[in-house]
Residue, then its C-alpha position, 0 to 999 in steps of 0.5 A: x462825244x462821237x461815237x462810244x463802243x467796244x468794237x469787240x463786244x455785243x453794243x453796236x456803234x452809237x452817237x454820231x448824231x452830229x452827222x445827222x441831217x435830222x440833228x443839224x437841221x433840229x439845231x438851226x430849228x432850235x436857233x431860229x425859233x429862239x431868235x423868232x420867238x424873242x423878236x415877234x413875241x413880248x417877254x413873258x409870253x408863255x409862247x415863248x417858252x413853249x416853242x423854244x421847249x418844243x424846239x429844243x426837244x426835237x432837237x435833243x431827243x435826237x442826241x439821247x436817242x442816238x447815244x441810247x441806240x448801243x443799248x435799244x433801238x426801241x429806245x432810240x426809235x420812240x425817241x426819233x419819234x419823240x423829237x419828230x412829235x415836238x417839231x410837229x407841236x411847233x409846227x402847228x405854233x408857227x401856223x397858229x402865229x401866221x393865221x392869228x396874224x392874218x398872214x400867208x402861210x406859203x404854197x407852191x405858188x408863191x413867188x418865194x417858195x421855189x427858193x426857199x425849197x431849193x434853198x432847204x435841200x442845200x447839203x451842209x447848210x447851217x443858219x448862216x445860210x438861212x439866216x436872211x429868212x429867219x431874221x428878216x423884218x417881215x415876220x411872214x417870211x421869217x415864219x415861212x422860213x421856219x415851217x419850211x425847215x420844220x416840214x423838211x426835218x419832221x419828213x426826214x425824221x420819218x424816213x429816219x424812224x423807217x430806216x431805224x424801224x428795218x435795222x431792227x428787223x435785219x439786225x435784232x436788239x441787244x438780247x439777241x446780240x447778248x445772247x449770241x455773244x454768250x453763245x459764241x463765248x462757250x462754243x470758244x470755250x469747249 
């Protein structure tokens, strides 16, 4: 589903959330950390399953506060904000995994960390484009890869809570637009 509205009535346009940088960069997050937790983990790790659910949860939260916005923009900002905690719990997954390893987590310093940056703000990536870090044989990358990615969308999810956070304060929730909607009805009645 793309957008569900009623273009004459008080519920604003909802979903959409396909289009958003925030959705598309969950999706490629979701992706890779399922590849990358099958391949640096055994089967039946409990880390599996936590990192792919926090994943997955940034990634979803991101759909149902989109669809949930028509009817509550509180709804949809704790929900923003929800998926941007996940992808932080995640994030601290991947740290724990580079440190615990002995590995090096990136800095600006690094010989690969100008590239993966120009690589990150590529419009309309998907995981094709990041699929050679993702899935190279040297699990430093590969999670460098990964945090890079989780640190862009979690900044971008904040920007998105912010813009979210004056929508409302320009805008009103839905009681105020029932409200008028009621108002207008009866001023059109008399």
């Amino acid at each position: 589903m793309d957008k569900q509205y009623n273009p004459d009535g008080f519920i604003p346009k909802h979903g959409g959330y396909e289009k958003l940088i925030t959705y598309q960069k969950s999706e490629i997050i979701y992706d890779g950390t399922y590849y990358f937790t099958k391949k640096y983990f055994r089967p039946y790790d409990r880390t599996i399953d936590q990192m792919v659910q926090a994943a997955r949860s940034g990634k979803q939260n991101i759909i149902e506060g989109s669809m949930a916005s028509g009817t509550s923009k509180e709804m949809e900002i704790k929900l923003t904000n929800v998926a941007r905690a996940s992808l932080e719990e995640l994030l601290a997954d991947y740290k724990d995994f580079l440190r615990v390893r002995k590995l090096k987590q990136w800095d600006k310093n690094h010989k690969y960390y100008a590239p993966l940056t120009k690589l990150l703000i590529k419009q309309d990536a998907n995981y094709h484009d990041y699929q050679k870090g993702i899935e190279s044989t040297d699990p430093e990358v590969a999670a460098n890869v990964m945090i890079g990615l989780i640190n862009l969308t979690s900044y971008l999810l904040s920007r998105q809570i912010q813009t979210l956070e004056k929508e409302f304060l320009n805008e009103g929730g839905l009681r105020e637009r029932m409200s008028q909607a009621r108002i207008d009805v009866r001023k059109n009645q008399k």
